[in-house]
C-alpha positions in Angstrom: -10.9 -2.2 20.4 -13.1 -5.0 19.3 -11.6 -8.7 19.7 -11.8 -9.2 15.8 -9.1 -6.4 15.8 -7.2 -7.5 18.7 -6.7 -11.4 16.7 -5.8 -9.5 13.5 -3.0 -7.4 15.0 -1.6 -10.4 16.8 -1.5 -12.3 14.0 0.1 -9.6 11.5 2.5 -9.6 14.9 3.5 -12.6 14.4 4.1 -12.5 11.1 6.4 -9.3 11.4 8.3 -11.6 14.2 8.6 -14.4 12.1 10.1 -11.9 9.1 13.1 -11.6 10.6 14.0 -15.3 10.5 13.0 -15.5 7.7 13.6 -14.5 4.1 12.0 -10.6 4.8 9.6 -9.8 2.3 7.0 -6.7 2.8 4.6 -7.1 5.4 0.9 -6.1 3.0 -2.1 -5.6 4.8 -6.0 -5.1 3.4 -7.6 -1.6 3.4 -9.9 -3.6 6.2 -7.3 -3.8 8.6 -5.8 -0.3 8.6 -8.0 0.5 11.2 -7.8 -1.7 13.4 -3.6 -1.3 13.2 -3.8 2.5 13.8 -5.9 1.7 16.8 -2.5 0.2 18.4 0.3 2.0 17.0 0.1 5.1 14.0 1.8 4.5 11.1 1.6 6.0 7.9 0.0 4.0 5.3 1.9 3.4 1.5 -0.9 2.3 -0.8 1.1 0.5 -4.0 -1.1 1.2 -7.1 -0.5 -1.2 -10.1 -1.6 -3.5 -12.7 -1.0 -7.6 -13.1 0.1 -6.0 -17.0 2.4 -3.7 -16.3 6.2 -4.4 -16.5 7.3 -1.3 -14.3 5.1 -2.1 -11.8 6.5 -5.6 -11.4 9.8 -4.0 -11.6 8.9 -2.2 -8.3 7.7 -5.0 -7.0 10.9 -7.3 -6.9 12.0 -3.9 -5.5 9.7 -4.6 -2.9 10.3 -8.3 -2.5 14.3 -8.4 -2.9 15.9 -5.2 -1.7 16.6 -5.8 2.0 16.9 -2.5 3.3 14.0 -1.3 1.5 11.9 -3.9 3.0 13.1 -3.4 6.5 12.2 0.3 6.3 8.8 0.0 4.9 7.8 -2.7 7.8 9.3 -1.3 10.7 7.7 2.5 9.6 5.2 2.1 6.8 1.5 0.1 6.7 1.6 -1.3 3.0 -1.3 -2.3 0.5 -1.1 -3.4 -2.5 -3.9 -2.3 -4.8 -4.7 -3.7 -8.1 -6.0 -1.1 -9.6 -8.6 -3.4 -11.8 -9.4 -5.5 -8.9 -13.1 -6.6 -9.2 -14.1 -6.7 -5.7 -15.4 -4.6 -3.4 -13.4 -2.8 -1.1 -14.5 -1.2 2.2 -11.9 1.5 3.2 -12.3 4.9 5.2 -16.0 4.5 5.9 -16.9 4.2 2.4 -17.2 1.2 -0.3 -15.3 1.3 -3.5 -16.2 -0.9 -6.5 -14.6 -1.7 -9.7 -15.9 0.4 -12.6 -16.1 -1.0 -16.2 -14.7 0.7 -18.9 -15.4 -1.6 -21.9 -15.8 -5.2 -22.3 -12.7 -6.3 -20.5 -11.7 -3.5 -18.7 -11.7 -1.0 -16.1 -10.5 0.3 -13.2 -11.4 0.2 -9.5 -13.0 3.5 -8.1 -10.5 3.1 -5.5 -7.3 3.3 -7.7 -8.5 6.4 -9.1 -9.5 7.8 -5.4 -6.0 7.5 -4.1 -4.0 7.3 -7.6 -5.8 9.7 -9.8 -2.9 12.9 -10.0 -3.7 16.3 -12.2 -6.8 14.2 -13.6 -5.4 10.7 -14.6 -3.6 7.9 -13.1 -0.4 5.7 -14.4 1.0 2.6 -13.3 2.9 2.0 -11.0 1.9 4.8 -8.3 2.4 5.4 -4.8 0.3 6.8 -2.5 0.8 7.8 1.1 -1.6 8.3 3.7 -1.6 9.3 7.4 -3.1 8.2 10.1 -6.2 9.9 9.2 -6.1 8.2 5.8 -5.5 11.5 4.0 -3.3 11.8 1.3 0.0 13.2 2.0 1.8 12.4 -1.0 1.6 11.2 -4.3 4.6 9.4 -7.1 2.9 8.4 -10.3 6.2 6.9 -12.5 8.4 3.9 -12.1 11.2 4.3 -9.2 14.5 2.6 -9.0 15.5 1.0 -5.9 17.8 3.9 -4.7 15.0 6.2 -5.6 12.3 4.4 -3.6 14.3 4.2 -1.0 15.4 7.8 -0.8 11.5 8.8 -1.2 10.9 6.3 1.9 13.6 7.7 4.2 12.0 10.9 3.9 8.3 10.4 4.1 8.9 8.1 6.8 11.3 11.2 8.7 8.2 13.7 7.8 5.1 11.2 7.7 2.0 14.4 7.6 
């Protein structure tokens, strides 16, 4: 393990530490560190697709912010990114570059949104996506999902993570 790595996973330690005094929130990391975390300990990865625009998908995310149990589940057995799905820069994940990809004047979507949140030919906001440790896709949820259902779909990924 490089020492670039070794600095990045003791300072996303530190920050899980200092959660737990704190006011907990969900621990989010970039596609460019997933690596280097798997490297120390394997975790499947939940990859939050969604859009600054869309009112479900900042629904799920007070889910994410507020609901306490939710939160300690996802950092103690989940690696979590947040992905705009029109973000505009570059992202390096998996060996591969992804890029955003116009679709008019204004708009588009970023190739990798539609790599990991693209079910039976189309994508909606908000989706999940869950990876494992070889960054494969293991599951999929495209739809809005209340706090008890989130949850629920948490408790048994993370029971049954491949």
């Amino acid at each position: 393990m490089n020492q670039i790595c070794m600095v990045k996973i003791i300072a996303i330690g530190c920050i899980i530490f200092l959660s737990g005094y704190i006011n907990a929130q969900v621990i989010n990391v970039d596609f460019e560190q997933i690596k280097c975390l798997q490297e120390v300990k394997k975790k499947p990865v939940m990859v939050f697709i969604q859009t600054d625009w869309c009112k479900y998908c900042n629904l799920m995310k007070q889910t994410l912010k507020y609901d306490k149990e939710t939160t300690k589940l996802l950092n103690e057995n989940f690696y979590v990114v947040y992905l705009n799905a029109e973000e505009r820069k570059a992202i390096k994940f998996s060996g591969r570059e992804f890029k955003f990809k116009p679709t008019g004047a204004n708009t588009g979507v970023h190739q990798l949104a539609l790599e990991l949140g693209t079910i039976d030919g189309s994508i909606s906001y908000p989706t999940l996506c869950f990876l494992n440790d070889e960054n494969e896709i293991t599951y999929q949820y495209g739809g809005f999902l209340d706090s008890k259902s989130l949850l629920k779909t948490l408790q048994i990924i993370s029971q049954n993570p491949n």
